[in-house]
KOLFI-638526 format. One line per 3 residues: number of its first residue (from 1); for each residue x, y, z of N, C-alpha, C. Coordinates in steps of 0.001 Angstrom, whole numbers, plus 500000, padded with zeros to 6 digits. Atoms other than C-alpha are relative to their C-alpha. Last residue first. Layout:
// residues N
NUM = X/Y/Z/X/Y/Z/X/Y/Z | ...
// end
This chain:
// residues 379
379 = 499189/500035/501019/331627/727787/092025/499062/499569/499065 | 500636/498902/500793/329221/729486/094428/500882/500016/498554 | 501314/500478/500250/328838/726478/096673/499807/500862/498270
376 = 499678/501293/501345/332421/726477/097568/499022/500056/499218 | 498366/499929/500899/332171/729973/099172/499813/499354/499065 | 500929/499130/500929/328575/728974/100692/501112/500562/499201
373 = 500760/500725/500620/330234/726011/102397/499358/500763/498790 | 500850/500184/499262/333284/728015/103817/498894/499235/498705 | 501209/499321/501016/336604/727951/102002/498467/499655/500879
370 = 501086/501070/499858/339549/726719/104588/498765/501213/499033 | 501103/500163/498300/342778/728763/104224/498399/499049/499484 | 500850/498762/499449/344995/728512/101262/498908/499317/500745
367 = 501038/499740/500875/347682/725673/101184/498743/501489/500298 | 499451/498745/501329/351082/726509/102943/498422/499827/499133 | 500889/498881/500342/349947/725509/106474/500327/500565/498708
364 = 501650/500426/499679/351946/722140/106824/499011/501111/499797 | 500765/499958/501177/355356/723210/105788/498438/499854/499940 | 499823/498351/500542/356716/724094/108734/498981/500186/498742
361 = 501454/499042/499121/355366/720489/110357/499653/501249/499136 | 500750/498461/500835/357670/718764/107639/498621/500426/500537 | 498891/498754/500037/358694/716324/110400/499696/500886/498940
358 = 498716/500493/500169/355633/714812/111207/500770/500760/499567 | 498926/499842/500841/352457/715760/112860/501249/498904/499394 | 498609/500914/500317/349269/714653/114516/501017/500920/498630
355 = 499994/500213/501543/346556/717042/115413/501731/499293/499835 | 498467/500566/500141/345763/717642/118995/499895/499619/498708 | 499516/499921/501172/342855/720370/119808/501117/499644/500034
352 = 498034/500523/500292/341229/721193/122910/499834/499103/498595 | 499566/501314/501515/337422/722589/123222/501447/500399/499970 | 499382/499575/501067/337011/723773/126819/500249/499297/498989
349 = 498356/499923/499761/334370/721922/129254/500686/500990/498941 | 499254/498716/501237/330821/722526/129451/501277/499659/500533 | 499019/499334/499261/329382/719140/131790/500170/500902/498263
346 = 500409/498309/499242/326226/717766/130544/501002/500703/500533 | 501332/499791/500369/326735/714744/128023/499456/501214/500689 | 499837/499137/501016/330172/714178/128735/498461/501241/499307
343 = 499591/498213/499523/329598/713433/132113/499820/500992/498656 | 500745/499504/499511/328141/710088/130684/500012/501597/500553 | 500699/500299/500796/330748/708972/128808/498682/501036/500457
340 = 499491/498867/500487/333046/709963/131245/498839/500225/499244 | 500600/498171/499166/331194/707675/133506/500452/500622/499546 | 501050/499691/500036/331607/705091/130578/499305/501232/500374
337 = 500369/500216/498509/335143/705116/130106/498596/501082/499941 | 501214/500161/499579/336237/704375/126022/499235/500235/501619 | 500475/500888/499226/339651/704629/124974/498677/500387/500212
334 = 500902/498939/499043/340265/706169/121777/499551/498589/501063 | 500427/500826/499164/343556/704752/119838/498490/500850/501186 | 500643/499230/498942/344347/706789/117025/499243/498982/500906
331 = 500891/500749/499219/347137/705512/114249/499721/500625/501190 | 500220/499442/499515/348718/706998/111124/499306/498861/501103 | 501122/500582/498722/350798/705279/109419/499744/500989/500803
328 = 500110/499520/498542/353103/706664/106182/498463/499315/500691 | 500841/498687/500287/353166/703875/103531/500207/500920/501242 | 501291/499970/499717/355909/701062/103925/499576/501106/499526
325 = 499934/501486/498947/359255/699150/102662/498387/500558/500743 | 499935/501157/500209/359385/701370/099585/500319/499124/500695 | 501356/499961/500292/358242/704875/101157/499698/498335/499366
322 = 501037/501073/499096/361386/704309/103210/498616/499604/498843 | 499598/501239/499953/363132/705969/100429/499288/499159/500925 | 500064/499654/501496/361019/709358/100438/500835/498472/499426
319 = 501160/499789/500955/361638/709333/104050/499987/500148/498243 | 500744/498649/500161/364824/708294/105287/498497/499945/499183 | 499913/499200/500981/366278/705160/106372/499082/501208/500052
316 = 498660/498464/500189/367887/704779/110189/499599/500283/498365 | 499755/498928/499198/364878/703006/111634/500797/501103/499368 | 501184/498623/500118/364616/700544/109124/500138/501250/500603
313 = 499538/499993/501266/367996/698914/110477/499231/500785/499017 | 498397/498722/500320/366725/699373/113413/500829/499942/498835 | 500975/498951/499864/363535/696936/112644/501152/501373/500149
310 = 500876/499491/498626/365790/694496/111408/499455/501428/499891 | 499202/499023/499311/365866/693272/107665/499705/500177/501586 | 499207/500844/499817/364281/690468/105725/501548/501183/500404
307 = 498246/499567/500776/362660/692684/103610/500789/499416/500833 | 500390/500233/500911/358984/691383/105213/501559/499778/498700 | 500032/502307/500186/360513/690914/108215/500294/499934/498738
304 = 498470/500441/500035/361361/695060/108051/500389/498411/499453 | 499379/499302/501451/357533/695680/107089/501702/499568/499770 | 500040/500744/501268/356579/693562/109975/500418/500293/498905
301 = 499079/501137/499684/358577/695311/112497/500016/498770/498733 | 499013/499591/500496/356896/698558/111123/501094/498641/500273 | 500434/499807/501407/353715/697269/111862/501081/500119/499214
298 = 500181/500703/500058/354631/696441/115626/499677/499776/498316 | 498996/500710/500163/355911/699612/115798/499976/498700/499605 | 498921/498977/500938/353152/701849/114896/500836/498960/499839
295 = 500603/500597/501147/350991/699459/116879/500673/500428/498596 | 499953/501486/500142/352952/700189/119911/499386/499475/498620 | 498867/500228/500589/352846/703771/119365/500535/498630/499730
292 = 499840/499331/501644/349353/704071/118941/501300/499825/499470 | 500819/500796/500135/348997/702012/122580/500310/500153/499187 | 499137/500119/500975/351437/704091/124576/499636/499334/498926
289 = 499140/498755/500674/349499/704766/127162/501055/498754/499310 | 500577/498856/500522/346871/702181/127769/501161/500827/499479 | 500293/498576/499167/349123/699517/129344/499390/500981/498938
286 = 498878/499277/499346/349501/695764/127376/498802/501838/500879 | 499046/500511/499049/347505/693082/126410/501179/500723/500800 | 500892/500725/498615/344193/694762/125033/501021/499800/501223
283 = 500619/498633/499327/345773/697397/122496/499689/499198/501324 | 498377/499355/499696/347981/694386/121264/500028/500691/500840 | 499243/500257/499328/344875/692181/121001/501331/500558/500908
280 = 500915/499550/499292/342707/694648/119180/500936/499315/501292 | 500103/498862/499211/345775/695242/116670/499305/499992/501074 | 498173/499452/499555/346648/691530/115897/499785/501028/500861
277 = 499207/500623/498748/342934/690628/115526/501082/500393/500644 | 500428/499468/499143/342199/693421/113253/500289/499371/501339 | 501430/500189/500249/344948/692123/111116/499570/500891/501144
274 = 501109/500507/499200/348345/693766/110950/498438/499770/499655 | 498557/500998/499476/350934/694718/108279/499171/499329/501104 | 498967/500442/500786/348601/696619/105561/500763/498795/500577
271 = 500370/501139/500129/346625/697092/108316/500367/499807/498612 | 499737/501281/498856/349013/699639/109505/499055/498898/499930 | 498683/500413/499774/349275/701778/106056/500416/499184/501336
268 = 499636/501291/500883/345757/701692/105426/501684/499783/500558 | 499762/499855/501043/345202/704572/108092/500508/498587/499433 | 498766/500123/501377/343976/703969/111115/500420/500370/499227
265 = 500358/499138/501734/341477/704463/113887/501720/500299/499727 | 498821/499526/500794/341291/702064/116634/499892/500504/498790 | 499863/499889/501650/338409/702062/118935/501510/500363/499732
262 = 499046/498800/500971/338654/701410/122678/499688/499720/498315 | 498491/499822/499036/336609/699151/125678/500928/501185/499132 | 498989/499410/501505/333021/698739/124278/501141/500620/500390
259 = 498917/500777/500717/331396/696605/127166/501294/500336/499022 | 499066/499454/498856/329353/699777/128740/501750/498690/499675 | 500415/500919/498828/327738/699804/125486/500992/500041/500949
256 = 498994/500236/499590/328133/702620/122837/499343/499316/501155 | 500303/499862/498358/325117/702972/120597/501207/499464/500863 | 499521/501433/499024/326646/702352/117151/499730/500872/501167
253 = 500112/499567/498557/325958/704629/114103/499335/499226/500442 | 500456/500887/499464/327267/704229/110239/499476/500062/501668 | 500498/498836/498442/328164/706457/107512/498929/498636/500573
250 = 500666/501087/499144/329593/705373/104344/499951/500415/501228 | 499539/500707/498885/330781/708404/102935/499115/498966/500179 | 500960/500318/498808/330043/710076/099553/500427/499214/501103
247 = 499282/499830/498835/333277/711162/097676/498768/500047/501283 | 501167/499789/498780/332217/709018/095086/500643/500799/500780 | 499942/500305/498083/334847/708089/092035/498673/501000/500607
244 = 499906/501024/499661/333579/708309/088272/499913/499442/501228 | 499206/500333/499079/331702/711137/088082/500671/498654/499967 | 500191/500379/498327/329625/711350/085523/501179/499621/500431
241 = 500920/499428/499915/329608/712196/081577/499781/500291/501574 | 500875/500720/499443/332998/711113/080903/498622/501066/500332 | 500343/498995/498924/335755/712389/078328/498786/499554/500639
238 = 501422/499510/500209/337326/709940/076398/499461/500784/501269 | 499807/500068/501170/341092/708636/076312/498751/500583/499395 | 501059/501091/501064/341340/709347/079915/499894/499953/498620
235 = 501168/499546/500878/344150/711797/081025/499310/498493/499498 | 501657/500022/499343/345993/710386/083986/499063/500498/499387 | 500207/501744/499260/349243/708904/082228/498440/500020/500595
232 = 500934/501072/500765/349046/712603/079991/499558/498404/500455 | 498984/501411/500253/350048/714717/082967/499173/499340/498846 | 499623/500468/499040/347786/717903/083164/500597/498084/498976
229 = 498396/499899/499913/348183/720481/080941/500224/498721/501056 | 498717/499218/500391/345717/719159/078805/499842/501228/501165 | 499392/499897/501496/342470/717201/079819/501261/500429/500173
226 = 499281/500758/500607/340867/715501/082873/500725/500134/498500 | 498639/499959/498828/340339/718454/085459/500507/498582/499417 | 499528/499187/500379/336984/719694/082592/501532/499813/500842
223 = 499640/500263/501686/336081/715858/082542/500706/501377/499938 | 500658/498655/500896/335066/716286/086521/500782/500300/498329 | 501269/499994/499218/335130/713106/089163/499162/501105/499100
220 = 500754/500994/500475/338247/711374/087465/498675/500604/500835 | 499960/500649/500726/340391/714257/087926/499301/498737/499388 | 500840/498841/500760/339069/715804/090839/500083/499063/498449
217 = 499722/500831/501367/340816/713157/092625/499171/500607/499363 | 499305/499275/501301/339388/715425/095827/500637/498750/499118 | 500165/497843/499674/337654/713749/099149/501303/500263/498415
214 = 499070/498723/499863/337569/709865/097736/499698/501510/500694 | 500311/498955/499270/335729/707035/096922/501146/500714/500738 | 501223/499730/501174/336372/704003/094513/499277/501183/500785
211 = 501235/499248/499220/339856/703552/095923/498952/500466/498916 | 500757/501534/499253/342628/701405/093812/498801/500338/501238 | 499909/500037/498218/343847/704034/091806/499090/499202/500107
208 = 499174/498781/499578/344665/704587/087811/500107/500061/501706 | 498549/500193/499927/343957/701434/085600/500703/500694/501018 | 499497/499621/501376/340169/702844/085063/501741/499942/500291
205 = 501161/498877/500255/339615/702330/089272/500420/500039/498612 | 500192/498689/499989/342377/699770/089887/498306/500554/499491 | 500953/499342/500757/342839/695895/090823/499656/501870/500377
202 = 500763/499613/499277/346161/694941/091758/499111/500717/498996 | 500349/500731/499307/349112/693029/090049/498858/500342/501330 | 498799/499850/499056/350285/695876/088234/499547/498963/501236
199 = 498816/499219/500365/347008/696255/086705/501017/500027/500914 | 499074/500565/499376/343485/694394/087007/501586/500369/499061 | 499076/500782/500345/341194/697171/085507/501330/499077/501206
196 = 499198/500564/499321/338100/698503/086819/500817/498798/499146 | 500325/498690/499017/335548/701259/084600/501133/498839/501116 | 498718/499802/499506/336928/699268/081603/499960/500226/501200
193 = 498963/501638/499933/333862/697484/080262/501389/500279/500851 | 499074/499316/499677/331937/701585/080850/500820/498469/500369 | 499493/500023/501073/328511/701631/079943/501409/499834/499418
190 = 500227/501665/501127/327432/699127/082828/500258/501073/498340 | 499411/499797/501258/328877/702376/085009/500039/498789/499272 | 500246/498740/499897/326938/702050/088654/500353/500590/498402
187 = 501399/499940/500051/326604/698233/088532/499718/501630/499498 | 500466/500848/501029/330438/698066/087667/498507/500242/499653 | 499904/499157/501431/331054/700129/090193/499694/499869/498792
184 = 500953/498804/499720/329039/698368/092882/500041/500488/499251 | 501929/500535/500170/330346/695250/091810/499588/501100/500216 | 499441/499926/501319/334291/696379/092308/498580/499793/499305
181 = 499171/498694/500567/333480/697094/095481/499833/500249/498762 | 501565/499161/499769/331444/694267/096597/500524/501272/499189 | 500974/500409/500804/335032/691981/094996/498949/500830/499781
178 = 501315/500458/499487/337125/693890/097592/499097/500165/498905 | 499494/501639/499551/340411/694918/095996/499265/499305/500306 | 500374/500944/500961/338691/698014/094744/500367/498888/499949
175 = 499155/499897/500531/339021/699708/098096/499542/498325/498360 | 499530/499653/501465/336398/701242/099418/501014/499885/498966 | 498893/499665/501075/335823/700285/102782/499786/499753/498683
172 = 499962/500608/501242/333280/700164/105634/500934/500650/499080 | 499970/499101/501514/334172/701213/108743/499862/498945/498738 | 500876/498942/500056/333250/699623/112145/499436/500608/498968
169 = 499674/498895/500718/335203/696488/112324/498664/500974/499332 | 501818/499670/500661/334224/694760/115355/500364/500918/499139 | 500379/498951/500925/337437/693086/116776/498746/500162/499704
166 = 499927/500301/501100/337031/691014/120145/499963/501305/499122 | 500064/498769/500888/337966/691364/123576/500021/499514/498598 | 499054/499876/501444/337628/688491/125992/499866/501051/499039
163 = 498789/498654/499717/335888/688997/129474/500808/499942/498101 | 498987/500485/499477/334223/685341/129130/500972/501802/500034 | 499858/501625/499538/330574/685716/129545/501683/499543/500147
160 = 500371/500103/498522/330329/689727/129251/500358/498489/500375 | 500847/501121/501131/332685/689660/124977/499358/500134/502278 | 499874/501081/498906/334626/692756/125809/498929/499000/499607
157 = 500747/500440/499221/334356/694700/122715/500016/499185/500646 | 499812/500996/499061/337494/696476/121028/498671/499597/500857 | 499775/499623/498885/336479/698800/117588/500173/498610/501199
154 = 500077/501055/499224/338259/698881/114656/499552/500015/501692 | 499822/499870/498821/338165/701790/112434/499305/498793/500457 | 500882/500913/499167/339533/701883/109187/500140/500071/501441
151 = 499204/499920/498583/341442/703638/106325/498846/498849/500760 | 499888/501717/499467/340413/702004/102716/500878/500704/501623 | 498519/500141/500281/338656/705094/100987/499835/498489/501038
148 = 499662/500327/501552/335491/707245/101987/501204/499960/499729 | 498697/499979/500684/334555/707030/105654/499813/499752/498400 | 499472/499661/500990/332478/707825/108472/500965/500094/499271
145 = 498378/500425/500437/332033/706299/112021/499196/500316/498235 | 500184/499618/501475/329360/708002/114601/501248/499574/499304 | 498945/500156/500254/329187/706318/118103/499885/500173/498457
142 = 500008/500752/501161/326351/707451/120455/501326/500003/499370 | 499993/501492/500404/326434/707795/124067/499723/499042/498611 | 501367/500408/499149/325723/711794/124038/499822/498218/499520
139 = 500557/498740/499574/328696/712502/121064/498650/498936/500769 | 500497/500432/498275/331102/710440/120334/499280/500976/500454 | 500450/499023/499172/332343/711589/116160/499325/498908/501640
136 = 501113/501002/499065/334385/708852/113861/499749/501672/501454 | 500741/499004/499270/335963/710319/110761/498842/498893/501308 | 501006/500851/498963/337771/708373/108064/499780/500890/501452
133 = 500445/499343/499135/338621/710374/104979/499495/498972/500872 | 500967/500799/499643/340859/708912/102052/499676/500955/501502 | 500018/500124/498286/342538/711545/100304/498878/499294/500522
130 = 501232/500437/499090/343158/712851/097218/500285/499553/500835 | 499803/500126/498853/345526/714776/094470/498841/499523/500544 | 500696/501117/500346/344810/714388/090685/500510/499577/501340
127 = 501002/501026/499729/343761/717489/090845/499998/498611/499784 | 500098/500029/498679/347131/719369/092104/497815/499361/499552 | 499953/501416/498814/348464/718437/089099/499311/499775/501494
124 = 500268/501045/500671/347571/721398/087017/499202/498808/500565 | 499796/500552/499300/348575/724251/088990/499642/498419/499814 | 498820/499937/499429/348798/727306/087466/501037/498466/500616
121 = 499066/499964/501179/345922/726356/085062/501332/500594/500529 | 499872/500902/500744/344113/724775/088042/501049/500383/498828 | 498514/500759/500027/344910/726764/091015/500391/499630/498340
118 = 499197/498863/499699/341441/728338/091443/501177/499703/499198 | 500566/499167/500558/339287/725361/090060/500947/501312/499975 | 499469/500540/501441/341796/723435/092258/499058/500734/499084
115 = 498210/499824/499603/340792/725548/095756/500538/499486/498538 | 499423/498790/500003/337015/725507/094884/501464/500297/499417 | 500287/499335/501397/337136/722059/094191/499822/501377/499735
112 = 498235/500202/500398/339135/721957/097871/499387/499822/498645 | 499396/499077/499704/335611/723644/099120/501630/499489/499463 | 499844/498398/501008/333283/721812/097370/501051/500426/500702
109 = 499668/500021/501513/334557/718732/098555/499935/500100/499005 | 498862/500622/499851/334739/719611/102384/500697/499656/498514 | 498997/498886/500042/331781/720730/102178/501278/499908/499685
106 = 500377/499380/501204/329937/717585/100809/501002/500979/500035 | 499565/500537/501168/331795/715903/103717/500148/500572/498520 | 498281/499528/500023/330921/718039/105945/500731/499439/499195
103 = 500253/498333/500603/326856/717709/104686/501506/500423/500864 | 500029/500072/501349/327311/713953/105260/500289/501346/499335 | 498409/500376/500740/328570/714443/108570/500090/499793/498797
100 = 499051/498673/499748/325352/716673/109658/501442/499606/499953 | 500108/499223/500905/323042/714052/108031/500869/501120/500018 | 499197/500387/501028/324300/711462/110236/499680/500869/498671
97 = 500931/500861/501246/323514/713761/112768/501107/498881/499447 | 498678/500478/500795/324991/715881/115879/499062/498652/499044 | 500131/501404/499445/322374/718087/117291/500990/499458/498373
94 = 500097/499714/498565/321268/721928/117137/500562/498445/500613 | 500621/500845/499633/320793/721904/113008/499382/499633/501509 | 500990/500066/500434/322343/724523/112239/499257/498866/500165
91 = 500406/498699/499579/325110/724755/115107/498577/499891/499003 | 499953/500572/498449/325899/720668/114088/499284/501302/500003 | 501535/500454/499916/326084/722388/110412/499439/498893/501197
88 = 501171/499271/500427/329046/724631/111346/498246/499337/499983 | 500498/499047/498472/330571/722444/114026/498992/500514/499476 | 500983/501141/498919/330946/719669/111169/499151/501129/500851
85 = 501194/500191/500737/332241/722210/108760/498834/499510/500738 | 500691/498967/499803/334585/723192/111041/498930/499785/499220 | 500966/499538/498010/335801/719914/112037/499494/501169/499575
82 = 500688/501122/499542/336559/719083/108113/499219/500383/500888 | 501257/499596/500494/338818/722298/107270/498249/499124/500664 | 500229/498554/499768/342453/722149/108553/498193/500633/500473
79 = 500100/499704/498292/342391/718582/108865/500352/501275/500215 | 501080/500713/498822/340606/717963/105813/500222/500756/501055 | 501571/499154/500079/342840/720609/103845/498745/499237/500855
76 = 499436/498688/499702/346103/719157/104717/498584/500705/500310 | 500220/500624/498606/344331/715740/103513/500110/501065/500931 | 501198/500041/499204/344026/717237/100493/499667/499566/501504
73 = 500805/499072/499531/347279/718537/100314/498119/499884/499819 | 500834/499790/498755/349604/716090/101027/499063/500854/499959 | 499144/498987/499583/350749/714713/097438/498885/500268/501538
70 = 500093/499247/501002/349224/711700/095104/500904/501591/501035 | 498702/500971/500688/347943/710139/098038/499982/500506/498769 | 500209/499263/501096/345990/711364/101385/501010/499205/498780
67 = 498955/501473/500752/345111/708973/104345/500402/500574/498096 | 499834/499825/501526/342997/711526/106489/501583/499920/499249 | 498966/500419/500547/342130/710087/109831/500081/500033/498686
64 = 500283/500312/501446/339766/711867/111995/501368/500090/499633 | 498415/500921/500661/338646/711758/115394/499996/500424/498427 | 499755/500019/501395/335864/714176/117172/501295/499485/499219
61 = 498361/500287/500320/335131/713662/120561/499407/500167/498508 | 500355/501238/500343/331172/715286/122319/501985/499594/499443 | 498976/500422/499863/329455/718031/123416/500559/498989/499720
58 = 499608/501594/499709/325826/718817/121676/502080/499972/500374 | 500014/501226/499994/326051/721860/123286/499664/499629/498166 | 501234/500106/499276/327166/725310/122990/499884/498222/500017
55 = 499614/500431/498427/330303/726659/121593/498999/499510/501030 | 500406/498710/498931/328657/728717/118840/500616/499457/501541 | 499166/499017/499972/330537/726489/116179/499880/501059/501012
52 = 500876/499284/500902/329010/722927/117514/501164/501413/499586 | 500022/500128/501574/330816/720404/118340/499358/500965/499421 | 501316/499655/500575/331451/721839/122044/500505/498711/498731
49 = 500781/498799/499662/334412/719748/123474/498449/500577/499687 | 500639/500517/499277/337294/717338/121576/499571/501608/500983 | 500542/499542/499115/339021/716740/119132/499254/500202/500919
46 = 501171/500279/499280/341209/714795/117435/499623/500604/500602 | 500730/499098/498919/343164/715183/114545/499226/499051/501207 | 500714/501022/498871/345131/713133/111686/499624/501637/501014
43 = 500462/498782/499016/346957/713775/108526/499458/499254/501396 | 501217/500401/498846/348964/711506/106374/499275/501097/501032 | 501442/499754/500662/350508/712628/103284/499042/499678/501018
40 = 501083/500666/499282/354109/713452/105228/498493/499968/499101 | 501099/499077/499665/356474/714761/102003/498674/498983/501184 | 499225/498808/500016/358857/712360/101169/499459/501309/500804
37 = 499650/499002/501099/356791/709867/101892/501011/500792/500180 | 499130/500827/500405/357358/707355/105011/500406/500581/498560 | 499856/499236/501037/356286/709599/108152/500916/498795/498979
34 = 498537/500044/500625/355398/707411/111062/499847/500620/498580 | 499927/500224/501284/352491/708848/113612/501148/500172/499100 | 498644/500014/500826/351158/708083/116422/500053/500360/498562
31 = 499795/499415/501739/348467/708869/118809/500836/499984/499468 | 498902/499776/500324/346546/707393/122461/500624/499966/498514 | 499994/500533/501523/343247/708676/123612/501809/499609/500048
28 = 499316/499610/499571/341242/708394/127528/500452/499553/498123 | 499494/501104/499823/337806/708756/128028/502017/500294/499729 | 500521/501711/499514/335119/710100/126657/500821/499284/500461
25 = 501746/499751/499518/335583/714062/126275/499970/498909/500974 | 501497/499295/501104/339446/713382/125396/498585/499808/501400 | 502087/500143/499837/342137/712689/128097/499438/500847/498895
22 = 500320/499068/499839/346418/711957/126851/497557/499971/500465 | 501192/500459/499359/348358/708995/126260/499615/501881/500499 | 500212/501366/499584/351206/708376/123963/498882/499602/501111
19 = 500540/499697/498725/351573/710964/122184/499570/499411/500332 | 501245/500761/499408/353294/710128/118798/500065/501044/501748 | 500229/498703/499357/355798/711278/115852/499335/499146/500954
16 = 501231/500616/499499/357848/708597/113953/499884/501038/501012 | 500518/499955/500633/360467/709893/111571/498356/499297/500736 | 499423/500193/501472/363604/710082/113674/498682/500383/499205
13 = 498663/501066/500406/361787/709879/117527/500239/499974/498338 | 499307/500184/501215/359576/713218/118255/500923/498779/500135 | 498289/500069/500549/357613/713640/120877/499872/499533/498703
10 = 500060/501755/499862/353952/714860/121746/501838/499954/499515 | 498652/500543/499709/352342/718495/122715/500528/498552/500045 | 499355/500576/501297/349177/719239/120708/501874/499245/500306
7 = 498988/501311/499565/347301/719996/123433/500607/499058/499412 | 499074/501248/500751/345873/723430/122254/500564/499380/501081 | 498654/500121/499389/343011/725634/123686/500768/499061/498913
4 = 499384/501007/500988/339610/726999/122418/501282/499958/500956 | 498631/499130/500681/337382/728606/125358/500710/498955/499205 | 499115/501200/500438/334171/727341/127017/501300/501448/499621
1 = 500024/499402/501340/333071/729560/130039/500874/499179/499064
// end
């Protein structure tokens, strides 16, 4: 009989959280994560079991790395909200889609426009909050990867002729730094000379963020969440007809081969300091457990270089000051083992549930509860 459980148990060192090896569906996962805001903005999950909500089949892993900015609570709201959406339209449907991550997505952003709609004249600011979403589902030997924003998932493939492991980056990205990017928008708003400005030595969305897709930035997606009371730096000078940002996903699916050794799922803040090379290597040359934390560190070593400091020396600042030597990191290592792979596909197990923290855990449930699809729908 299935049943929900938690295995959320992981340590604590200063400002870096992690679990360093633990079993999903497929295999085997390892999870970190360094806090560098004031406030943690990073989220993270993984699960694993039914997908559906009735507890029934399609079985399968569920990852997801939400990279929030502007304050924690969209991301808060992913990994509160996200997986249930999924389960929900998984259960309608009977089978895990790329249409049934698109339609969690959607949910996902009606339901925190709900939540700011609510809020808004109490609460102003809380739309020009967002959150990059990267999402990778394993279900019956396929490999689902979704994302809007610049997180990323990298996966490790043994190369059969010489054993060697190479990157294969999975996710496509959204960050206006990338030329295609900046072309798309451009193509999408030819009324609009400004729609990407080079600012502060990086190219932005209308001067204001460097992602051209999003879960919530309400603010540039709905003219009535770009006027008065909210901050004047993020009011536009004209009111828009369309959306600017997307919170559509790029959505992609990969038959898993018996070669495909682990995915790494990220947040911007560790390839910031590592290539894909760096990370696939790192994961390759050393012991499974501890994998997330290793990459954690290895990121954070660079950040110190970078300032021409040691890594303990980092170690001892605080959040909300750190935030100027890095971003918070999130990182999810999923190993890959085939015959699991395969079990997965007919065995009923219990759905378990690990979700990455950092030290303002307490705080982590203060937004209101998850809005269901037909909720959001009815704004």
């Amino acid at each position: 009989m299935s049943h929900k459980g938690s295995d959320a148990s992981g340590c604590q060192d200063g400002l870096l959280w992690y679990k360093d090896s633990g079993q999903h569906l497929n295999g085997e996962f390892s999870m970190a994560v360094v806090q560098a805001n004031n406030l943690l903005e990073d989220q993270s999950q993984i699960e694993w079991g039914s997908l559906s909500v009735d507890e029934t089949d399609p079985y399968g892993t569920f990852i997801g790395v939400y990279d929030g900015h502007g304050g924690p609570e969209v991301s808060r709201y992913l990994k509160n909200c996200l997986f249930e959406h999924l389960k929900t339209f998984t259960a309608e449907q009977h089978s895990m889609s790329e249409d049934v991550i698109k339609k969690a997505y959607q949910a996902a952003e009606e339901g925190f426009t709900f939540l700011v709609t609510k809020q808004w004249t109490m609460k102003p600011q809380i739309a020009v909050v967002g959150s990059c979403c990267l999402v990778g589902v394993i279900c019956n030997g396929t490999l689902y990867i979704a994302n809007v924003g610049n997180s990323r998932a990298v996966l490790g493939r043994a190369m059969e002729a010489t054993g060697e492991v190479l990157p294969i980056q999975l996710s496509a990205e959204h960050d206006v730094g990338i030329e295609s990017v900046r072309q798309e928008l451009i193509y999408l708003h030819p009324e609009d000379p400004q729609i990407v400005v080079f600012k502060h030595g990086v190219w932005r969305v209308k001067g204001l963020i460097q992602i051209s897709r999003s879960i919530g930035d309400l603010y540039l997606k709905k003219s009535e969440f770009n006027r008065e009371p909210l901050y004047a730096k993020f009011r536009l000078p004209e009111p828009f007809q369309k959306p600017i940002l997307s919170s559509e996903p790029t959505i992609s699916v990969h038959q898993l081969l018996p070669h495909d050794q682990f995915i790494i799922f990220a947040s911007d803040g560790l390839w910031e300091f590592l290539s894909n090379d760096e990370a696939v290597n790192m994961v390759q040359s050393h012991p499974r457990s501890g994998s997330a934390r290793r990459l954690v560190k290895a990121a954070l070593k660079v950040a110190a270089k970078k300032r021409e400091m040691r890594y303990s020396h980092l170690k001892k600042i605080d959040c909300g000051v750190r935030r100027h030597f890095h971003d918070d990191i999130t990182v999810i290592v999923v190993f890959l083992n085939s015959d699991l792979e395969s079990r997965a596909s007919s065995v009923c197990c219990p759905s378990i549930s690990v979700r990455g923290w950092g030290r303002n855990k307490p705080a982590d449930n203060t937004l209101a509860p998850c809005t269901t699809p037909m909720e959001a729908g009815s704004t």
